[in-house]
C-alpha positions as CSV (number, residue, x, y, z in Angstrom):
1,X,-1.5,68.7,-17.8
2,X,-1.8,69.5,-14.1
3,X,0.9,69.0,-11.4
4,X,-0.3,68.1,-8.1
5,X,2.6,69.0,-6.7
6,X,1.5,72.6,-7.6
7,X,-1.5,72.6,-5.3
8,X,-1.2,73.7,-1.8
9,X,-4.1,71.4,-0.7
10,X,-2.3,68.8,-2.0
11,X,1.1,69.3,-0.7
12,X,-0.7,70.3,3.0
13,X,-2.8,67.1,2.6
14,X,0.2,64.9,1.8
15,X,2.4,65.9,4.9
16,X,-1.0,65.6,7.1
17,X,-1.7,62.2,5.4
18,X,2.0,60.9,6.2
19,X,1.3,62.3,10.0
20,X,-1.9,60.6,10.2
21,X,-0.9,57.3,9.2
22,X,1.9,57.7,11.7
23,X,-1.1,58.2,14.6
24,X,-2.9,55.0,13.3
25,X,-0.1,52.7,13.5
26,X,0.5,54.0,16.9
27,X,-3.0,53.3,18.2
28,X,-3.4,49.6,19.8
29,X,-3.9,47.1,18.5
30,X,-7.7,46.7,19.8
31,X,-8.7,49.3,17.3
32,X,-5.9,48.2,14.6
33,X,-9.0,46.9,12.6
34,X,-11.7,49.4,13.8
35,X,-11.2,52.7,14.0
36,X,-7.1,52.9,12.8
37,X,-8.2,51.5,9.4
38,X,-10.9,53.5,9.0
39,X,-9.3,56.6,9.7
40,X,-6.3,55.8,7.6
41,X,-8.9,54.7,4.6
42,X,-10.7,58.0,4.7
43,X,-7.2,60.0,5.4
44,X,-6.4,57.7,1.8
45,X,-9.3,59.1,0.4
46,X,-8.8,62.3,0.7
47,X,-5.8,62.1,-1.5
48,X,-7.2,60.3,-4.2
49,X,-9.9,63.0,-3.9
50,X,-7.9,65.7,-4.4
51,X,-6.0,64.4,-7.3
52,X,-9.5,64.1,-8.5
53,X,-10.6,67.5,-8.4
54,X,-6.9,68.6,-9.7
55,X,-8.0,66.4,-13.1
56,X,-11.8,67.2,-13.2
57,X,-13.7,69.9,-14.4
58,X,-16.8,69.3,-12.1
59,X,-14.5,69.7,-8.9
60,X,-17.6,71.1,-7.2
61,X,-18.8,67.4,-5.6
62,X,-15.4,66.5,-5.1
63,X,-14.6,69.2,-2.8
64,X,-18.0,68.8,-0.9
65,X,-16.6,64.8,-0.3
66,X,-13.6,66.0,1.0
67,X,-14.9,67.7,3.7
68,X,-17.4,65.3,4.5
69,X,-14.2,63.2,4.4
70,X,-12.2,65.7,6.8
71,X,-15.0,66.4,9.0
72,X,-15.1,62.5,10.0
73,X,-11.9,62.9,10.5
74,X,-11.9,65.3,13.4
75,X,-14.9,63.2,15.3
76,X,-12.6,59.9,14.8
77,X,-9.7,61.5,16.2
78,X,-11.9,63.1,18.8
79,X,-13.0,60.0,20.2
80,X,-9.5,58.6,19.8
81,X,-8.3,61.4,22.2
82,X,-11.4,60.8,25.0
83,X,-10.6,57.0,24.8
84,X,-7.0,58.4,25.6
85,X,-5.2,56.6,22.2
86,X,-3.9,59.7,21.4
87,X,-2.2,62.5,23.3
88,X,-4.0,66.2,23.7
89,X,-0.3,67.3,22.1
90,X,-1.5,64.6,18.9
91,X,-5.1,65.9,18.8
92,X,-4.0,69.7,18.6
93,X,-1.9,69.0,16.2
94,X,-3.8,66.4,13.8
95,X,-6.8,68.6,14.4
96,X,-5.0,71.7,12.9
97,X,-3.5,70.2,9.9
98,X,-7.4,69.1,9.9
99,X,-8.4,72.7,10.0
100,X,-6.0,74.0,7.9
101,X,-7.2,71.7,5.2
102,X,-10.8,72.5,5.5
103,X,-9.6,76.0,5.0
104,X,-8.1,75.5,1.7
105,X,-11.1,73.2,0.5
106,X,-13.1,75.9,1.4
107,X,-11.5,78.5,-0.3
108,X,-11.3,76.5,-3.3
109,X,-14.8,75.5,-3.2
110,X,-15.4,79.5,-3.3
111,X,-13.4,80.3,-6.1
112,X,-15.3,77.9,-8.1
């Protein structure tokens, strides 16, 4: 039986998902319901994903969603940054855990 715990993507994925939560419940509360939950719901997602493709065999779809997933990611906290809810500092650094994680999809993706 798999340990999740043994996959980088999924020990990256869980810092970055503990970081971006910490960025939506910072953002005000005009967006609390708009783009802060969305972002946290897909951030979510991309957890569950990849304790999907950990269990599955088909793990080719799964990965493909995730960075469909991570790739909305970076627009929503690009807008977040040019409405000024986020600091250039919090951008760099969600959009390189962001990055990072695209990376390791990626590679795993090739592997396959």
């Amino acid at each position: 039986m798999p340990n999740p715990t043994s996959y980088p993507l999924f020990e990256h994925w869980y810092k970055t998902n503990n970081y971006i939560l910490d960025r939506c419940e910072q953002l005000p509360k005009s967006v609390r319901f708009t783009i802060s939950s969305r972002m946290m719901t897909l951030s979510m997602e991309v957890l569950e994903l990849i304790i999907e493709a950990i269990y599955s065999k088909e793990r080719k779809p799964i990965l493909r969603k995730i960075n469909l997933h991570l790739e909305k990611l970076r627009v929503f906290f690009r807008l977040c940054k040019d409405r000024r809810y986020i600091s250039i500092q919090q951008y760099g650094q969600v959009f390189k855990m962001i990055n990072e994680a695209g990376k390791m999809c990626g590679g795993w993706l090739k592997s396959l």
